[in-house]
Biopython code that builds the backbone (N, CA, C, O; Angstrom):
import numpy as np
from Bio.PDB.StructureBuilder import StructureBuilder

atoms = [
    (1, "UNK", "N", (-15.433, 2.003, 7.876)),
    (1, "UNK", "CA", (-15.138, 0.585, 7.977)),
    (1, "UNK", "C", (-16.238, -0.191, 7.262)),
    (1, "UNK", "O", (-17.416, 0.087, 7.488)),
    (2, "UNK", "N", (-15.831, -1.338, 6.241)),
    (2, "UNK", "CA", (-16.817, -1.778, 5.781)),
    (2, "UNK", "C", (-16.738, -3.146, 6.645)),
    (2, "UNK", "O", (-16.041, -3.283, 7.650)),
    (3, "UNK", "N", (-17.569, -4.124, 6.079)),
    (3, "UNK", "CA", (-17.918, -5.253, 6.486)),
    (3, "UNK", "C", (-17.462, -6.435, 5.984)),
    (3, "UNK", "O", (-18.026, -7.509, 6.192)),
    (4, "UNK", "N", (-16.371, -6.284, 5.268)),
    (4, "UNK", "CA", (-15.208, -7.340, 4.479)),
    (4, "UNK", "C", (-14.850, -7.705, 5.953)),
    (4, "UNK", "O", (-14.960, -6.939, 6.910)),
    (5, "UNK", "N", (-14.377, -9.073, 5.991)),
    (5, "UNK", "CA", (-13.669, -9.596, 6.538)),
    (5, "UNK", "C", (-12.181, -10.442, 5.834)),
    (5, "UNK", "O", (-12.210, -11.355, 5.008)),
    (6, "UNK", "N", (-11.217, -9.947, 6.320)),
    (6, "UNK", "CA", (-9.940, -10.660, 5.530)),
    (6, "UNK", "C", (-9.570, -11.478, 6.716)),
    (6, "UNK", "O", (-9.496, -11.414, 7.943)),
    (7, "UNK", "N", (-9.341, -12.427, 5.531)),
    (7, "UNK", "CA", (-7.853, -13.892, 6.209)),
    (7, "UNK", "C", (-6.795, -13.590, 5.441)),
    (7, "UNK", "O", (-6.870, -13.466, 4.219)),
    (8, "UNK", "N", (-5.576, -13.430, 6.226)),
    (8, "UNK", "CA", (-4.736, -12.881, 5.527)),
    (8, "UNK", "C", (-3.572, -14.452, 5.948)),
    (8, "UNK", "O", (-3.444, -15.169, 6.940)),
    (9, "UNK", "N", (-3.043, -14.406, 4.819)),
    (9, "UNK", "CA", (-2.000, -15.823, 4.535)),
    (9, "UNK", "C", (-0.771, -15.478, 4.471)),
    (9, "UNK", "O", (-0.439, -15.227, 3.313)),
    (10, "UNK", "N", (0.202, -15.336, 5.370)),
    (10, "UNK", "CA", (1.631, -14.391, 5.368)),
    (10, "UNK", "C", (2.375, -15.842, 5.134)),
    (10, "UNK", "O", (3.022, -15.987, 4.097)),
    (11, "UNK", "N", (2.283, -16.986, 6.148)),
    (11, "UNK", "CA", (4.011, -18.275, 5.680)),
    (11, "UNK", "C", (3.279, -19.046, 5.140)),
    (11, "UNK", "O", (2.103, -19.400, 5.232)),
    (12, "UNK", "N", (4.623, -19.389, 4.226)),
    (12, "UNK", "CA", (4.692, -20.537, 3.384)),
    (12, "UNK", "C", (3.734, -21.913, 3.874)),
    (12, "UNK", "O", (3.659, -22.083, 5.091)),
    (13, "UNK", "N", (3.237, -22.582, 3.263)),
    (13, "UNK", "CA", (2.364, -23.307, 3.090)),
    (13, "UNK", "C", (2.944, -24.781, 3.290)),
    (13, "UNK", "O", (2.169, -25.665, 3.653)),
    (14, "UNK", "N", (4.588, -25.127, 3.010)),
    (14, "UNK", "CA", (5.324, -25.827, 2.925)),
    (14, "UNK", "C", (6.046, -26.394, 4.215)),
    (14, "UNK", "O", (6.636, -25.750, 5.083)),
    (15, "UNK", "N", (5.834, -27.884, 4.115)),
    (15, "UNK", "CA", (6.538, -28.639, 5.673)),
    (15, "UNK", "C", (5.413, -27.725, 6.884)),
    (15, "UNK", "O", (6.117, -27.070, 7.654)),
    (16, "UNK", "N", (4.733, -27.652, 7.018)),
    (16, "UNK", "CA", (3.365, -27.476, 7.985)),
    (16, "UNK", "C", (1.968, -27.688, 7.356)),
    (16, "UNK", "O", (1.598, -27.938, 6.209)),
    (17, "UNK", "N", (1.384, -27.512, 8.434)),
    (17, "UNK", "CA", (-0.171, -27.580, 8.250)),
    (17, "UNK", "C", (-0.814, -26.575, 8.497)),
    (17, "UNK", "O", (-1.994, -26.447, 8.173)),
    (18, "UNK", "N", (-0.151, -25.718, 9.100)),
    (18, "UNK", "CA", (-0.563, -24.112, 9.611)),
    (18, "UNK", "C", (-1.236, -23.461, 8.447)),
    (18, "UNK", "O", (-1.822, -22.440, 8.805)),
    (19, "UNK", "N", (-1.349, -23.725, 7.125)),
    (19, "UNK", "CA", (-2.436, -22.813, 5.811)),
    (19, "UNK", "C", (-2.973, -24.528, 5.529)),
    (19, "UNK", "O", (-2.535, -24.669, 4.388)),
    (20, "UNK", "N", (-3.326, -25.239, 5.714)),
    (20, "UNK", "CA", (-4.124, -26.183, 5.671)),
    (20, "UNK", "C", (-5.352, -25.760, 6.356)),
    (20, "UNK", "O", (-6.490, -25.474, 5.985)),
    (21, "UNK", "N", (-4.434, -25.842, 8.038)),
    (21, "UNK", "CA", (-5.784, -25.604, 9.040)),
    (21, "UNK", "C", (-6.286, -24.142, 8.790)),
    (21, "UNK", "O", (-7.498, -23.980, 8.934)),
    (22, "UNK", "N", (-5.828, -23.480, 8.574)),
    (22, "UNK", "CA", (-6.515, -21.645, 8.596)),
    (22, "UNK", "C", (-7.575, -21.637, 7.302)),
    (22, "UNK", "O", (-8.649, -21.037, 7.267)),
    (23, "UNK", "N", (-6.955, -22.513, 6.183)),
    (23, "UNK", "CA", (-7.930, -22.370, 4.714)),
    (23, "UNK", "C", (-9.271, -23.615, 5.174)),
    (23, "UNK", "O", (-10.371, -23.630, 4.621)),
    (24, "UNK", "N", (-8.833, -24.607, 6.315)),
    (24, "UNK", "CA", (-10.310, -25.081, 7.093)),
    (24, "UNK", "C", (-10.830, -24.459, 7.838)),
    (24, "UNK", "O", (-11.831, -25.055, 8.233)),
    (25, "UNK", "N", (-10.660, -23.145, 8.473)),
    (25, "UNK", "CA", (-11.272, -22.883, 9.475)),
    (25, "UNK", "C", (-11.709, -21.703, 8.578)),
    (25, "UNK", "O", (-12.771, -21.388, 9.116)),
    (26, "UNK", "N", (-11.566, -21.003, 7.716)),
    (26, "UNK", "CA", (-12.458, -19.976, 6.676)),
    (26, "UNK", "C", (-13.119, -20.707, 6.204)),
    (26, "UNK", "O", (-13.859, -19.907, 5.630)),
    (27, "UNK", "N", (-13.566, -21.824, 5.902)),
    (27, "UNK", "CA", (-14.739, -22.793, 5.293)),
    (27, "UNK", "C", (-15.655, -22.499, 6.702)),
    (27, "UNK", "O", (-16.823, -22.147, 6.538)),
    (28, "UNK", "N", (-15.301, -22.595, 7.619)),
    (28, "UNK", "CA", (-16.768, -22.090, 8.768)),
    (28, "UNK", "C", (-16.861, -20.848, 8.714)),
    (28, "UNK", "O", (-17.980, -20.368, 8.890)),
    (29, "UNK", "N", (-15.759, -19.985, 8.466)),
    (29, "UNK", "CA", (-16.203, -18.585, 8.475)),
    (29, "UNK", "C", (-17.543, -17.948, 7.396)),
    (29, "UNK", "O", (-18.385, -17.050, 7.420)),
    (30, "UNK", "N", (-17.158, -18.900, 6.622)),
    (30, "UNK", "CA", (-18.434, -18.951, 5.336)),
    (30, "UNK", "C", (-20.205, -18.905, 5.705)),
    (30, "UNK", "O", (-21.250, -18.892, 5.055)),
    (31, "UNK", "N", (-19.840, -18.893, 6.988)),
    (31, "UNK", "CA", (-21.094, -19.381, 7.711)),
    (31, "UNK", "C", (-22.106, -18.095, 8.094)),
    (31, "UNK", "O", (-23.305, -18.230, 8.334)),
    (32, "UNK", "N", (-21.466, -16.976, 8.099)),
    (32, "UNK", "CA", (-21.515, -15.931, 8.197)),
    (32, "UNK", "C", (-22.048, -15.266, 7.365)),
    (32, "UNK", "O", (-21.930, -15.803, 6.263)),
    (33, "UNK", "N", (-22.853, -13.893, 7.317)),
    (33, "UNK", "CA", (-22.959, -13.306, 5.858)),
    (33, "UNK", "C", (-22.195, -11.985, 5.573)),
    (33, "UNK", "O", (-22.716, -11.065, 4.942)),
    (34, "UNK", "N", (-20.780, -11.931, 6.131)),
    (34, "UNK", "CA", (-20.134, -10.933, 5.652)),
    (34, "UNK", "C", (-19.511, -11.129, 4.696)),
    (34, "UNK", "O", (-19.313, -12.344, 4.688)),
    (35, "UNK", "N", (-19.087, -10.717, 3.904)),
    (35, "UNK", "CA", (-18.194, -11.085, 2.404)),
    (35, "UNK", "C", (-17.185, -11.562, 2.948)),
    (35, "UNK", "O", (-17.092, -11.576, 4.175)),
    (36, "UNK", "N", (-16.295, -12.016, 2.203)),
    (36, "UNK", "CA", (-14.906, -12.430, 2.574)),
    (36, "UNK", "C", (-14.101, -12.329, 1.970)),
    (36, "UNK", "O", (-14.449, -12.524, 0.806)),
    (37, "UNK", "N", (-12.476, -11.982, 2.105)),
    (37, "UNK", "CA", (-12.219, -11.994, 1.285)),
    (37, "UNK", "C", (-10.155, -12.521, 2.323)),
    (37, "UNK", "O", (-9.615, -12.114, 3.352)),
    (38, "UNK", "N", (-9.645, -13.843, 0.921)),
    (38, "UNK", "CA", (-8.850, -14.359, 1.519)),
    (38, "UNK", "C", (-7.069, -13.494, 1.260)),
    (38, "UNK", "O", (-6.995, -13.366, 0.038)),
    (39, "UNK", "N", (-6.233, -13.128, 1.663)),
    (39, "UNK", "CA", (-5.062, -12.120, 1.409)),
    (39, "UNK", "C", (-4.392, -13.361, 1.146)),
    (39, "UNK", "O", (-4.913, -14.337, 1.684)),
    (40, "UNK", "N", (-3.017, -13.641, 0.216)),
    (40, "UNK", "CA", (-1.821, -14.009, 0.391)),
    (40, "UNK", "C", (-0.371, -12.923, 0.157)),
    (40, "UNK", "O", (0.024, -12.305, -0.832)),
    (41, "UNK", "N", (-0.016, -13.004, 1.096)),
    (41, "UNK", "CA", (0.728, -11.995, 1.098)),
    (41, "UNK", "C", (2.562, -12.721, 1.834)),
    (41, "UNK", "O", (2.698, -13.688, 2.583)),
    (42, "UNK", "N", (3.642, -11.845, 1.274)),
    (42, "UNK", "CA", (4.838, -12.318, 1.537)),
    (42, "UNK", "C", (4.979, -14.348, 1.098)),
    (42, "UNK", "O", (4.925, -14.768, -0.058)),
    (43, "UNK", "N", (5.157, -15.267, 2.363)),
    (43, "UNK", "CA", (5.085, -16.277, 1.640)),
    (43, "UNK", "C", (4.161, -16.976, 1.476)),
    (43, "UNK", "O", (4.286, -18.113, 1.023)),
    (44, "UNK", "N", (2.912, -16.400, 1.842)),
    (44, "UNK", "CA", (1.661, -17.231, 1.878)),
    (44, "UNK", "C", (1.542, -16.855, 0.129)),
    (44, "UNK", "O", (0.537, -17.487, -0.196)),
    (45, "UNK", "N", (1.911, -16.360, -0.757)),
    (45, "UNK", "CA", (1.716, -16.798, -2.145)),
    (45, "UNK", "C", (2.369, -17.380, -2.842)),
    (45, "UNK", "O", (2.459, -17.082, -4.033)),
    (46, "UNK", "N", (3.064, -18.457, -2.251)),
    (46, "UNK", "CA", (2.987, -19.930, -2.225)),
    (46, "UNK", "C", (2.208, -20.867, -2.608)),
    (46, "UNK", "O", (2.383, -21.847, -3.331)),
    (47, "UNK", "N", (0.761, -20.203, -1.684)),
    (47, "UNK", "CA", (-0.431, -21.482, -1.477)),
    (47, "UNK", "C", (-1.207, -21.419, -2.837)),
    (47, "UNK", "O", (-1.760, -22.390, -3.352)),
    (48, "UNK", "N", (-1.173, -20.066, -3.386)),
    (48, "UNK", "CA", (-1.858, -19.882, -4.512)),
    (48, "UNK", "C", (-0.966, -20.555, -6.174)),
    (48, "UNK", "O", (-1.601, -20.795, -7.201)),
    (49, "UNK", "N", (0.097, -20.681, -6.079)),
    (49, "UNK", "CA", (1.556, -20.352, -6.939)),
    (49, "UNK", "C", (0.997, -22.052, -7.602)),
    (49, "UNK", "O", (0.725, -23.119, -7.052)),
    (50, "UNK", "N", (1.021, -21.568, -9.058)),
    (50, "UNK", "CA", (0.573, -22.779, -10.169)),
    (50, "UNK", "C", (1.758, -23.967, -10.009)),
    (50, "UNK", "O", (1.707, -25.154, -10.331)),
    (51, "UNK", "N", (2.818, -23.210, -9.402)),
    (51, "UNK", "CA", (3.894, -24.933, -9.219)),
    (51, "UNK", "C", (3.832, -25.466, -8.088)),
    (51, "UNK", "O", (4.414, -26.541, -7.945)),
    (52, "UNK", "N", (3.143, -24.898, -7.005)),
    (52, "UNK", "CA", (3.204, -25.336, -5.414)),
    (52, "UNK", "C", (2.542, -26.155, -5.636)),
    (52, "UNK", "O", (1.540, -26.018, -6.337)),
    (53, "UNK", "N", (3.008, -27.560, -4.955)),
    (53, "UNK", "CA", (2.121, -28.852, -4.828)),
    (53, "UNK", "C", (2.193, -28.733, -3.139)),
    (53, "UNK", "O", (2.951, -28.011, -2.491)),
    (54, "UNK", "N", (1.252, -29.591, -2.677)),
    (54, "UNK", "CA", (1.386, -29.957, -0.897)),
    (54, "UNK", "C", (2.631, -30.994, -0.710)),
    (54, "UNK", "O", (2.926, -31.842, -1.552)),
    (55, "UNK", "N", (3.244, -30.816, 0.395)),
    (55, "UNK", "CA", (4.022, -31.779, 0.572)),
    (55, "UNK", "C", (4.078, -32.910, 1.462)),
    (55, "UNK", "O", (4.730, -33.946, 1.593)),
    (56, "UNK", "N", (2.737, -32.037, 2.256)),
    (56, "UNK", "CA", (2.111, -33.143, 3.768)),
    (56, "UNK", "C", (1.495, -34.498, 3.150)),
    (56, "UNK", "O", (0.340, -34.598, 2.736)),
    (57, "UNK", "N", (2.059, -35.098, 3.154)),
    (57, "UNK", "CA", (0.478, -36.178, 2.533)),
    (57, "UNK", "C", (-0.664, -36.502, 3.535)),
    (57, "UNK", "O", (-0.559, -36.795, 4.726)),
    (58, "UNK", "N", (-1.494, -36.411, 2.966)),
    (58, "UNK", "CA", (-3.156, -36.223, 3.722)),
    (58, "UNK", "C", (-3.445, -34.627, 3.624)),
    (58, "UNK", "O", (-4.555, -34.154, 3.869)),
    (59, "UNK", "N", (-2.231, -33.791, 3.208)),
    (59, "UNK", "CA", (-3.530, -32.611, 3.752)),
    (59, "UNK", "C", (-3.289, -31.322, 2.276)),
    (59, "UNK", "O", (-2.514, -30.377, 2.128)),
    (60, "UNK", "N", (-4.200, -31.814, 1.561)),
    (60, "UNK", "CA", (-4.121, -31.134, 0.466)),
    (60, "UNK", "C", (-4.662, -29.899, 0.404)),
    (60, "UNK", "O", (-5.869, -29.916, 0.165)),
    (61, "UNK", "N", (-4.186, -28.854, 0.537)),
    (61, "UNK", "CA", (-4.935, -27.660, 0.867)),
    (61, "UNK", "C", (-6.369, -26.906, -0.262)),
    (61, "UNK", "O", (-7.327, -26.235, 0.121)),
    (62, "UNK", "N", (-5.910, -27.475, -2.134)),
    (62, "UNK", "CA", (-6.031, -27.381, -2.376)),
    (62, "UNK", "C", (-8.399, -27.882, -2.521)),
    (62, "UNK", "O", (-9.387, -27.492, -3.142)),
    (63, "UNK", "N", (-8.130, -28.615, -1.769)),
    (63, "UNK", "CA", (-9.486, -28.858, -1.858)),
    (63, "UNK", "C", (-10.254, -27.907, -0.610)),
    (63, "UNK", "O", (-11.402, -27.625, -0.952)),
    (64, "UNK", "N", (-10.069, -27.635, 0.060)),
    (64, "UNK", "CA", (-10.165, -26.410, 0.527)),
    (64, "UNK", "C", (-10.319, -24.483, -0.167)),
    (64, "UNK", "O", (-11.064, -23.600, 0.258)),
    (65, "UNK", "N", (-9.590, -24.436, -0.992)),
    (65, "UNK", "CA", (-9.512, -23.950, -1.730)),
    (65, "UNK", "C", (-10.648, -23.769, -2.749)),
    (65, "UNK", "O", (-11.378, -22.827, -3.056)),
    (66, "UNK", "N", (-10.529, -24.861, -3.093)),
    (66, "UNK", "CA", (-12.005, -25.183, -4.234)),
    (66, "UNK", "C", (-12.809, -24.860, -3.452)),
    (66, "UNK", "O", (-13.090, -23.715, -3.807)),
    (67, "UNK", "N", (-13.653, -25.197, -2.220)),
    (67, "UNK", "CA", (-15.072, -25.223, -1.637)),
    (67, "UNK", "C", (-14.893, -23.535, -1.587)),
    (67, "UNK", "O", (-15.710, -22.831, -2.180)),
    (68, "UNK", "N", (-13.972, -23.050, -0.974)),
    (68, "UNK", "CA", (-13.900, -21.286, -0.668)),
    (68, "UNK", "C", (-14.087, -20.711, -1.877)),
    (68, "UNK", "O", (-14.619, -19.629, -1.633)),
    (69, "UNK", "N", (-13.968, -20.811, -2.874)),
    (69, "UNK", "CA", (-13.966, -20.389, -4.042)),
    (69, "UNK", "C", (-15.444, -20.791, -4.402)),
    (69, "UNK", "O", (-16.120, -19.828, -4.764)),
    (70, "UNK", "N", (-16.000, -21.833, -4.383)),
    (70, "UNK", "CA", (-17.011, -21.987, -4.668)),
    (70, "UNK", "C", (-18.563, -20.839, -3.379)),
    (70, "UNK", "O", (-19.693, -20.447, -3.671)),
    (71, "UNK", "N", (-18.016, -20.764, -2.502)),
    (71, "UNK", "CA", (-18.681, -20.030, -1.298)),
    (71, "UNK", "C", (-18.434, -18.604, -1.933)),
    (71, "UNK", "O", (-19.221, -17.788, -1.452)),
    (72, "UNK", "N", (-17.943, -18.291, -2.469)),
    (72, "UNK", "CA", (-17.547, -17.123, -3.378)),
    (72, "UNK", "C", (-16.437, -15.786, -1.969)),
    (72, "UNK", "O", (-16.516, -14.609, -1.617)),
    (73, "UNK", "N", (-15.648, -16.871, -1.692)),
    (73, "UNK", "CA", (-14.454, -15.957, -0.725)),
    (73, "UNK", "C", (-13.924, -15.086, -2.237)),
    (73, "UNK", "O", (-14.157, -15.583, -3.339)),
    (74, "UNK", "N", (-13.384, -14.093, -2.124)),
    (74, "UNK", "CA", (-12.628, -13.311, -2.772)),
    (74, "UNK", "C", (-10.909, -14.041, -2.601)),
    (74, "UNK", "O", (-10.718, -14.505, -1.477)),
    (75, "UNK", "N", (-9.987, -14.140, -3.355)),
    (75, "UNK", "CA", (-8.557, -14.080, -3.077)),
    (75, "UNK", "C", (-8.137, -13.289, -3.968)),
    (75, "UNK", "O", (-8.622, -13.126, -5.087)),
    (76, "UNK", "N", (-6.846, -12.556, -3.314)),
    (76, "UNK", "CA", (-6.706, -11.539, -3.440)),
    (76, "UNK", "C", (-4.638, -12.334, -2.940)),
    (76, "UNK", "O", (-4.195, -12.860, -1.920)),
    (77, "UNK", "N", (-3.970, -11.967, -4.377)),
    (77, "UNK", "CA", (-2.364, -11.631, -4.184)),
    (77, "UNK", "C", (-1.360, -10.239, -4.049)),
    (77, "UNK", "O", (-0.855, -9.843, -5.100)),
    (78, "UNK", "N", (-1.188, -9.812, -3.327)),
    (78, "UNK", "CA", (-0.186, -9.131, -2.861)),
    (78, "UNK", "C", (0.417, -8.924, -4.298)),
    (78, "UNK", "O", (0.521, -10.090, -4.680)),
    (79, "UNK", "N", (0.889, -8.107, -5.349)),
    (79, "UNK", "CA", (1.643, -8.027, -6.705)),
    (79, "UNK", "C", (3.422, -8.505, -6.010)),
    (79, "UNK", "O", (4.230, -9.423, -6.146)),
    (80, "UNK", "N", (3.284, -7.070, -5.163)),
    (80, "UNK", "CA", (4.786, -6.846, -4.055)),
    (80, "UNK", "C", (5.465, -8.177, -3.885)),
    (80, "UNK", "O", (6.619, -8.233, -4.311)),
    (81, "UNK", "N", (4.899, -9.378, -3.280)),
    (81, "UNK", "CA", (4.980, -10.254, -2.255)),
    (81, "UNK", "C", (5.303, -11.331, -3.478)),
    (81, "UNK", "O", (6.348, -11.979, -3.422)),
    (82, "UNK", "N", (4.360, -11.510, -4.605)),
    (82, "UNK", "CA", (4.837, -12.708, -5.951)),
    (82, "UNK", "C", (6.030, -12.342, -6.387)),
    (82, "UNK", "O", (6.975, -13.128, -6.445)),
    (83, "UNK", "N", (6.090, -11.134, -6.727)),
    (83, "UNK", "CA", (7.245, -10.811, -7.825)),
    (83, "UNK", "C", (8.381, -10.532, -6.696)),
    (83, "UNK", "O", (9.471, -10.484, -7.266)),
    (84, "UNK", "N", (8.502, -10.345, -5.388)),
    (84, "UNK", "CA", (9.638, -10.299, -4.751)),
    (84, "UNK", "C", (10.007, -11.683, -4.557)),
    (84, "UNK", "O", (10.949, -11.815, -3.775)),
    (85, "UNK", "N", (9.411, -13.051, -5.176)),
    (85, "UNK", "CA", (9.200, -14.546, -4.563)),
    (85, "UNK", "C", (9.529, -14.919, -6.253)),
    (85, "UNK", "O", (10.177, -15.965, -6.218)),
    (86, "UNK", "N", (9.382, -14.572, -7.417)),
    (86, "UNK", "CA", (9.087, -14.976, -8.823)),
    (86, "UNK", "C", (7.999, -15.825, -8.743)),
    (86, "UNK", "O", (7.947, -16.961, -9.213)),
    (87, "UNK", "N", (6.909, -15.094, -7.978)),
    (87, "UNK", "CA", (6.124, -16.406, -9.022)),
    (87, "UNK", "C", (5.008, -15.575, -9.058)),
    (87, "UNK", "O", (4.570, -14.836, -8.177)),
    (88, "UNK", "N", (4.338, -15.922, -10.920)),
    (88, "UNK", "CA", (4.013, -15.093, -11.354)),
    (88, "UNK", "C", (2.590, -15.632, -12.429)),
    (88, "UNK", "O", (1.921, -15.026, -13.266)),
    (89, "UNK", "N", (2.565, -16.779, -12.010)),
    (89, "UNK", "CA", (1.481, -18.018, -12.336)),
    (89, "UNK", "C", (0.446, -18.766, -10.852)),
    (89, "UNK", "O", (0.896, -19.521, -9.991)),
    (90, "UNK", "N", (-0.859, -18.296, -10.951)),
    (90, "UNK", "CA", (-1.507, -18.535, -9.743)),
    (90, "UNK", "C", (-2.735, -19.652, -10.283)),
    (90, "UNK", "O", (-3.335, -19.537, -11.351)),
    (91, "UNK", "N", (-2.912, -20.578, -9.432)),
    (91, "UNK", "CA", (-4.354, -21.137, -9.407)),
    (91, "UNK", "C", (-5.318, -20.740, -8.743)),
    (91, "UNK", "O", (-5.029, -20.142, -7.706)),
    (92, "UNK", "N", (-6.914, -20.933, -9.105)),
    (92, "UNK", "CA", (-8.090, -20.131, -8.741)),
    (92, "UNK", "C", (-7.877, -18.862, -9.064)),
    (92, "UNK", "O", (-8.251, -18.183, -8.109)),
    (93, "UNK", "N", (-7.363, -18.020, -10.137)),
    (93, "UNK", "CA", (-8.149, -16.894, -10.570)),
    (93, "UNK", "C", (-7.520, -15.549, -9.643)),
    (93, "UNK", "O", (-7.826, -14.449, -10.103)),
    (94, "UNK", "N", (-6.955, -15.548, -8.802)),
    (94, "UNK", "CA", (-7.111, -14.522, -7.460)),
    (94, "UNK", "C", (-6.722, -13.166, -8.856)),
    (94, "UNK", "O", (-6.086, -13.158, -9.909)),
    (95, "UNK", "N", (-7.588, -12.112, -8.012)),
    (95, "UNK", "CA", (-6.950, -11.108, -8.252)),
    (95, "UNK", "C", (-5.791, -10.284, -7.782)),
    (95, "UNK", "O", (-5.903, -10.114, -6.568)),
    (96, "UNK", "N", (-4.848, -9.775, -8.211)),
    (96, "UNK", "CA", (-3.441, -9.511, -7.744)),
    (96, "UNK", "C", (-3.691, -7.723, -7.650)),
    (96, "UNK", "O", (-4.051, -7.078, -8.635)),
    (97, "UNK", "N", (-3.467, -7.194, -6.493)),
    (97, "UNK", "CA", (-3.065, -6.194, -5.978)),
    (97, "UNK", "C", (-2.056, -5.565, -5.674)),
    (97, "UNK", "O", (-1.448, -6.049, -4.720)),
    (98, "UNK", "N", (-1.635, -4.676, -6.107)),
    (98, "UNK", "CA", (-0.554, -3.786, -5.459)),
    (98, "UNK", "C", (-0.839, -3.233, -3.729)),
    (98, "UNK", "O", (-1.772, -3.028, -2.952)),
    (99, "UNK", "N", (0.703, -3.170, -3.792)),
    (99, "UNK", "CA", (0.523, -2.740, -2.102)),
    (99, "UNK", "C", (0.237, -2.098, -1.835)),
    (99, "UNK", "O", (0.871, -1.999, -0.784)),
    (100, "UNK", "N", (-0.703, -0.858, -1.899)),
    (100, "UNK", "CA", (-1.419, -0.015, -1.731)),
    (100, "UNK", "C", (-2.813, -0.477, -1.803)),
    (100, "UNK", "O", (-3.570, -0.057, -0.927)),
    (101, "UNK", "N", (-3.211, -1.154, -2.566)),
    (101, "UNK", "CA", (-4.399, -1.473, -2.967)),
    (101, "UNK", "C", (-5.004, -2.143, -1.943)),
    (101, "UNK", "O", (-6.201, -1.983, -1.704)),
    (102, "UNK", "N", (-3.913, -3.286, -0.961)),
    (102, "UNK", "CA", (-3.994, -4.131, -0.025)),
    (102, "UNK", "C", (-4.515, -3.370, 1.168)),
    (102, "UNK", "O", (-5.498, -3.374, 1.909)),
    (103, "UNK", "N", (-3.129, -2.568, 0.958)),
    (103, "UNK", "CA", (-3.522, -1.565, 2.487)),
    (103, "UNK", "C", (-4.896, -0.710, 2.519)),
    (103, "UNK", "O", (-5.388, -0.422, 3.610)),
    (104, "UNK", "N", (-5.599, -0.251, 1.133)),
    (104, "UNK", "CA", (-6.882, 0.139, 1.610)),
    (104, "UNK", "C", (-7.857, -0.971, 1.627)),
    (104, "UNK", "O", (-8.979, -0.795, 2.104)),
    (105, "UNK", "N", (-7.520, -2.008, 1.174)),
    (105, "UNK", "CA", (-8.175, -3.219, 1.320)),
    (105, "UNK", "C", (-8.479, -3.535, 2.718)),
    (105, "UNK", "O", (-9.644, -3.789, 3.024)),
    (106, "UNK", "N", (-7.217, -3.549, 3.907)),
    (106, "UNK", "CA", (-7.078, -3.770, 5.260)),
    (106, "UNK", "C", (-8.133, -2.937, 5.723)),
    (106, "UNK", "O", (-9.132, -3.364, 6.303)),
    (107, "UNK", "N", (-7.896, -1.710, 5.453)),
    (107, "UNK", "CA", (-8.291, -0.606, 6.566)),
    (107, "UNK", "C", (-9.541, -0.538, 6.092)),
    (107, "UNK", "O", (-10.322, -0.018, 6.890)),
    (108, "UNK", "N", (-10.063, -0.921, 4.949)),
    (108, "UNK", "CA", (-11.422, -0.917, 4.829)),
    (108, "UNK", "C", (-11.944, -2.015, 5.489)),
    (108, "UNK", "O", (-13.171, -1.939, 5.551)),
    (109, "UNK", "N", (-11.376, -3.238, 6.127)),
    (109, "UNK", "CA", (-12.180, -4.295, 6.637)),
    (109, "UNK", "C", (-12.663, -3.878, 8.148)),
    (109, "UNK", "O", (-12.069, -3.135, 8.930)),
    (110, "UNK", "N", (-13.999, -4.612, 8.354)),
    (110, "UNK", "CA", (-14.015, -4.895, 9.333)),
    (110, "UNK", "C", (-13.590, -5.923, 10.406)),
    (110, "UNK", "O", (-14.175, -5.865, 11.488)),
    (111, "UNK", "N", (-12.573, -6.917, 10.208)),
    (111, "UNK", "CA", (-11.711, -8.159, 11.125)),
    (111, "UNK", "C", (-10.758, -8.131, 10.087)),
    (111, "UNK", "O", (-11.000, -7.778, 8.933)),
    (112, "UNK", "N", (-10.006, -8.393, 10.388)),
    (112, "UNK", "CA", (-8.342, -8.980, 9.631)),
    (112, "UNK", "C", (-7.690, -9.936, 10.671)),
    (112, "UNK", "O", (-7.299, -9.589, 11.786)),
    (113, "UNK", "N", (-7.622, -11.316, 10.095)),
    (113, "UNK", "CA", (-7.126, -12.490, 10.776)),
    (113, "UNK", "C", (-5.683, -12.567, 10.435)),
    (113, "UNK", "O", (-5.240, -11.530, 9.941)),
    (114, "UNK", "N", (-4.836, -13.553, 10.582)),
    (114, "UNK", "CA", (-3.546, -13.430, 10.111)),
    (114, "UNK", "C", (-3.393, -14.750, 10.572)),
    (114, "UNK", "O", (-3.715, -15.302, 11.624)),
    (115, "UNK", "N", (-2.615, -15.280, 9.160)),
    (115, "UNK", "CA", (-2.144, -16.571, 9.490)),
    (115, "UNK", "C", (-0.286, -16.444, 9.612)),
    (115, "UNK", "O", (0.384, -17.438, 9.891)),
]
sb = StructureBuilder()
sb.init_structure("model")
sb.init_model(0)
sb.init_chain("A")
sb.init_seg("    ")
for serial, (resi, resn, name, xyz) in enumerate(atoms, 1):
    if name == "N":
        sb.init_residue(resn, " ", resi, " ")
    sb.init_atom(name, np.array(xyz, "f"), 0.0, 1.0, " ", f" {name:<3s}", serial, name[0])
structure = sb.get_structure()
């Protein structure tokens, strides 16, 4: 077991606040000195997806995003989870994994959160 910690991002980002509040509450996780590293997986790659805009007004997830990225969180897309969704254009860089790659990703962490 290593000492990664994953937030893993499974629903859509859309008509809630539920990946608003989880991508604020990994900005405290930052607080910590274990690496981090953030999952989107099924429809949470959405939140990453170059056409997804927010639809809440007031709660732009995207600046959130920026500070985690700047804290140097890892994100990390599911390959499986985009291309079963078409989308195939991401903002911030994430690196895209196959599903295998994920799963030793998991089992190598030490916490896995789930949004």
């Amino acid at each position: 077991m290593g000492d990664n910690l994953v937030t893993m991002m499974r629903r859509s980002p859309f008509s809630t606040v539920r990946n608003f509040e989880a991508l604020r509450s990994c900005v405290g996780l930052s607080m910590g000195d274990a690496p981090l590293t953030m999952l989107f997986v099924e429809d949470g790659v959405y939140t990453l997806s170059a056409k997804g805009k927010p639809v809440l007004d007031g709660f732009d997830w995207n600046k959130h995003l920026e500070m985690l990225k700047e804290l140097d969180f890892q994100f990390v897309v599911e390959k499986e989870s985009a291309d079963e969704r078409g989308v195939s254009e991401f903002n911030w860089e994430p690196s895209v994994m196959s599903r295998e790659q994920v799963a030793a990703l998991l089992k190598d962490a030490k916490a896995v959160i789930t949004y």
